[in-house]
C-alpha positions, -999 to 999 in steps of 0.1 A, spaced: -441 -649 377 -406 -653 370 -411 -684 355 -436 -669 333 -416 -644 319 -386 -670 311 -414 -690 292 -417 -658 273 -384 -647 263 -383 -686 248 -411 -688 232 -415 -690 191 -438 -657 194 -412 -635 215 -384 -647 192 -405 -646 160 -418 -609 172 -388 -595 183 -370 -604 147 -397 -590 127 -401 -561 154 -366 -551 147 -366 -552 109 -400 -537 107 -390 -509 133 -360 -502 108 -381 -500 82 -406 -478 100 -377 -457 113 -366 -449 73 -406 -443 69 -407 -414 94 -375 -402 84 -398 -404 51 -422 -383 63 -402 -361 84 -381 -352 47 -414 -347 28 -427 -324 61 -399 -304 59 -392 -301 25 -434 -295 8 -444 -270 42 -480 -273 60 -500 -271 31 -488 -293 6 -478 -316 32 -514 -314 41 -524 -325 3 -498 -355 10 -507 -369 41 -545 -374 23 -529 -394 -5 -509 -409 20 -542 -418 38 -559 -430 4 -532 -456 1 -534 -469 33 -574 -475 21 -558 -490 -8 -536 -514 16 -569 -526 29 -562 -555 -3 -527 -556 8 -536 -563 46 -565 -588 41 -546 -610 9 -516 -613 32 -535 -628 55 -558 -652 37 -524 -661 23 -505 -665 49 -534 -685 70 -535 -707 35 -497 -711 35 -499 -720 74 -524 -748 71 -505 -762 38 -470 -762 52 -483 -779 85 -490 -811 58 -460 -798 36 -484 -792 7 -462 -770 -9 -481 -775 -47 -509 -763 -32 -493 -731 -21 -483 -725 -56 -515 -733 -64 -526 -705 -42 -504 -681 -58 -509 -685 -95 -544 -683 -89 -547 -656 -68 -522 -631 -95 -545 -636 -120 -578 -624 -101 -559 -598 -83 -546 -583 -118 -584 -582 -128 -599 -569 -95 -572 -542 -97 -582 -532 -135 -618 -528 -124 -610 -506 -93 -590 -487 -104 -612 -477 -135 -637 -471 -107 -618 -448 -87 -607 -425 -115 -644 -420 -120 -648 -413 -80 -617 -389 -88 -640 -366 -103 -660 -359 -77 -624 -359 -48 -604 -339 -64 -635 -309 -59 -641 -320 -21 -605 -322 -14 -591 -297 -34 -567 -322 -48 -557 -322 -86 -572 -356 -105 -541 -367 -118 -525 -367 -86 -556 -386 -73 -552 -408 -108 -515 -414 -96 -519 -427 -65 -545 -450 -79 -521 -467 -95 -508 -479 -63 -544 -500 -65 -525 -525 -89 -497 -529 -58 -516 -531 -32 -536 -563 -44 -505 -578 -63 -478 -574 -40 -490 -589 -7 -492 -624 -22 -453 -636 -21 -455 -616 13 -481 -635 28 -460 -668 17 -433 -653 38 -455 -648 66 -469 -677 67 -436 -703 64 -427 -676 94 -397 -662 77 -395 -630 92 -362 -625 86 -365 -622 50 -398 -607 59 -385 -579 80 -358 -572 57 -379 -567 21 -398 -544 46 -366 -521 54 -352 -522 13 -389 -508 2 -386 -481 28 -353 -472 22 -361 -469 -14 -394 -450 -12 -370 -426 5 -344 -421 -15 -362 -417 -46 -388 -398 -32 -360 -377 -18 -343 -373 -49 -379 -365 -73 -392 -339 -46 -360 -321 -45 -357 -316 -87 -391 -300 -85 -418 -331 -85 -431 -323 -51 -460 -346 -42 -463 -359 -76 -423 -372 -69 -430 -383 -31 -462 -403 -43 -440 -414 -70 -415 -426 -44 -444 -449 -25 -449 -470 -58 -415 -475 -72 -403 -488 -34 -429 -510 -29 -428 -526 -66 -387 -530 -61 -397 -547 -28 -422 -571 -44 -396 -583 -73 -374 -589 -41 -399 -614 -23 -391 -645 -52 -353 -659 -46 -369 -665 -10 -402 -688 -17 -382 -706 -45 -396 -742 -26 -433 -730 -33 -426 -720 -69 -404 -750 -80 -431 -771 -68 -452 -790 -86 -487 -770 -84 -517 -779 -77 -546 -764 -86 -563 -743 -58 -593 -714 -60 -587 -687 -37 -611 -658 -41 -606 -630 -19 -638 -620 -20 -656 -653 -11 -678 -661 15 -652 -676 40 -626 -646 32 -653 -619 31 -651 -613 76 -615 -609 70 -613 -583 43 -644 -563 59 -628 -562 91 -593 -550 77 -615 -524 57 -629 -511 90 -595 -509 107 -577 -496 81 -604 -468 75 -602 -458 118 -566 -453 115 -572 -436 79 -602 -411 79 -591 -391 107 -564 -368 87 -595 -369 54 -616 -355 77 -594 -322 88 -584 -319 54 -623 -316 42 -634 -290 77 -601 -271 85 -573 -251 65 -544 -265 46 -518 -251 72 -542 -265 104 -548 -295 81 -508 -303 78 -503 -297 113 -528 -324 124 -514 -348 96 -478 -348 114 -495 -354 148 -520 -384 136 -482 -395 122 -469 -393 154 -494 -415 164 -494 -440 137 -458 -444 151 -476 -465 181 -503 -488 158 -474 -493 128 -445 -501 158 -468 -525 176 -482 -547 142 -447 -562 142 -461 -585 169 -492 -587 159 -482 -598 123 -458 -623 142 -485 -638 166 -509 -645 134 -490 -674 121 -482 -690 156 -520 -688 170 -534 -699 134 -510 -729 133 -513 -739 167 -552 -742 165 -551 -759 128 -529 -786 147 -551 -785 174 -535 -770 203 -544 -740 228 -539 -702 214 -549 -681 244 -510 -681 260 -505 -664 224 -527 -636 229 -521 -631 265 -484 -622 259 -492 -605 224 -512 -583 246 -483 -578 280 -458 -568 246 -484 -544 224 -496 -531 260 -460 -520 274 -449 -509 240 -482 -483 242 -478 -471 279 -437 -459 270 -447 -441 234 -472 -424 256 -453 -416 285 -429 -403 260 -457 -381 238 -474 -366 272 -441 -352 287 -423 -337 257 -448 -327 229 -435 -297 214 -394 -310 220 -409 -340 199 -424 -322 171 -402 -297 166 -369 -317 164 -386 -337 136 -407 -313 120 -398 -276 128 -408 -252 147 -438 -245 117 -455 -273 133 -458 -262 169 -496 -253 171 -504 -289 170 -485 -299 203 -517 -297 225 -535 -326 204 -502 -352 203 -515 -370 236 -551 -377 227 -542 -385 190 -513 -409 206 -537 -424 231 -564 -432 200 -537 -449 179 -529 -471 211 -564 -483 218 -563 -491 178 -536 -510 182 -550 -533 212 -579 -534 184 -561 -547 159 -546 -574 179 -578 -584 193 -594 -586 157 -563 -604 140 -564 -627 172 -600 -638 161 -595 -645 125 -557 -665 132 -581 -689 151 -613 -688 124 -637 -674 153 -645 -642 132 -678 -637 115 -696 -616 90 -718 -603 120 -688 -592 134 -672 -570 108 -710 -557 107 -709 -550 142 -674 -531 133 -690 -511 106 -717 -498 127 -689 -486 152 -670 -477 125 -697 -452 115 -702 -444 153 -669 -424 151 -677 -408 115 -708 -392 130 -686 -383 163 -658 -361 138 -687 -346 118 -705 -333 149 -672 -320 169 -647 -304 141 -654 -269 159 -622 -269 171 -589 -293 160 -586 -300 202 -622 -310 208 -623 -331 173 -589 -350 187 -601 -361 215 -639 -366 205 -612 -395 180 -600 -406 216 -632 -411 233 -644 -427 203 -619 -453 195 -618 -460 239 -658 -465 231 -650 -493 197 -626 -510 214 -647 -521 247 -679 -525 224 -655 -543 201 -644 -570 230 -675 -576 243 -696 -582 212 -670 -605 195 -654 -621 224 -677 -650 218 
């Protein structure tokens, strides 16, 4: 056992995690402080009207999430034969369709807008601004996924931390001469656009290559599992806060929306490893070697990292929320434990479902066999909002229910 745990501590994935870990723990640290701010400063309701937008562009990130890792999976499989013209060849191509794809969306979801902003009782052009994010979201996770995959998390981690810290200040700074949501969604896109201009002195061997043509389409046949299944976890961690916004009031509405954040806390802490482990398993079975000592200890890491946060959560609540948010928030306290426990069986999810496509085992029937559990938990929250306690742990019991379905239906 001891031996084990030496093994470990050495390893490429403990190292390469607990870099990344650190930097992205930073970062998320100047992200709740983030949140915390905009909490405190826009009150329940508006924060409410936030934390939706806020949830929108982590739909959005769905791009973000599934480009990085097509990218990154390319970038592993071309480094391993140093084929570094092919990378470039990855990126050109892949900037040009993103830049199209982004053009059409977006036009798309201004017309959806419509139709939102009377459901949500959200102004359009605050639903037209944060679909502007749309254009980051497919653009920016290119150079990151480069990143990922030559397993420079250092640089990684570290772009991370400098587009948190300026989302926050300049969110800070817009809400505070009278902008309000309009300046903290304002704040999202400027930080992650300074962050992507930030990525290129770091991948200067891929774009001083000489390229080599390569087609990349995000939407193809091979890459469609990927994105569909990044969809469906994206939208399990998303649609929760949509759904109080659209059944509750805007005060009940913004206290759920700091407790789901709590909880995000747990899934956005743990991806640190996950996003470390991706690399590893994927280059370790392209040069044909075992990958299940990757997930076992992904899994000892993710699952320790969950049992503290919710040790922590279940014994001090209400000291939690209100020395970050204020005693306004209080009414939610009850709730934090089974919103905490959902985020943490989302987060074994997650692992278990970046595990499967790292090692090319992940299937179209699979992310179908995601969607139908996916809408399993939309039909749960319709049927329980009665109360904001019975619809948070109706989320528990639902996510518990996904996650064992999930590993024994696409174990294989």
């Amino acid at each position: 056992m001891i031996e084990k745990i030496k093994s470990t501590v050495k390893s490429e994935l403990f190292i390469g995690s607990l870099i990344l870990m650190i930097l992205i723990n930073i970062g998320n640290v100047i992200n709740y402080i983030f949140h915390f701010s905009m909490a405190r400063m826009l009150g329940p309701a508006s924060y409410g009207i936030f934390a939706v937008l806020a949830n929108l562009i982590y739909i959005f990130s769905v791009p973000t999430l599934s480009i990085q890792t097509l990218v990154s999976k390319h970038t592993t499989k071309y480094k391993v034969k140093k084929e570094y013209g092919r990378i470039k060849g990855v990126f050109n191509y892949l900037i040009k369709e993103t830049l199209v794809i982004s053009l059409v969306i977006y036009v798309i979801f201004l017309i959806a807008s419509i139709y939102l902003s009377k459901s949500l009782n959200i102004s359009f052009y605050l639903l037209a601004l944060t679909g502007v994010f749309l254009f980051i979201a497919f653009i920016s996770p290119i150079p990151i996924g480069i990143l990922q995959g030559m397993k420079k998390f250092n640089t990684w981690g570290w772009n991370y931390v400098i587009s948190c810290l300026s989302k926050l200040l300049i969110a800070i700074i817009l809400v505070l001469i009278g902008f309000r949501v309009y300046g903290a969604i304002l704040g999202f896109i400027i930080g992650t656009v300074i962050s992507f201009f930030l990525v290129f002195p770091f991948i200067k061997e891929i774009l001083y290559s000489k390229e080599i043509k390569e087609k990349v389409h995000i939407f193809s046949r091979d890459n469609l599992p990927t994105v569909l299944a990044i969809l469906m976890i994206v939208l399990m961690y998303s649609v929760d806060v949509i759904f109080v916004k659209i059944f509750f009031d805007p005060e009940t509405a913004g206290k759920y929306a700091i407790v789901s954040l709590l909880g995000k806390i747990i899934l956005f802490g743990t991806s640190a490893v996950g996003n470390a482990m991706f690399p590893i398993s994927s280059e370790k079975y392209e040069s044909g070697g075992k990958s299940r000592g990757v997930i076992k200890k992904t899994y000892l890491a993710v699952g320790f990292m969950c049992i503290c946060a919710l040790l922590i959560f279940g014994f001090f609540p209400e000291l939690i929320i209100k020395i970050l948010f204020g005693a306004r928030y209080l009414g939610a306290a009850n709730i934090l434990i089974y919103v905490a426990t959902a985020f943490s069986v989302l987060s074994l999810l997650n692992i278990f479902i970046l595990y499967k496509i790292s090692i090319n085992k992940f299937r179209l029937v699979h992310s179908i066999i995601l969607a139908l559990l996916f809408i399993l938990e939309l039909l749960v929250m319709f049927y329980t909002n009665s109360s904001l306690e019975l619809f948070s742990i109706s989320f528990m019991i639902s996510t518990i229910i996904i996650f064992i379905a999930s590993v024994i239906l696409i174990r294989k």
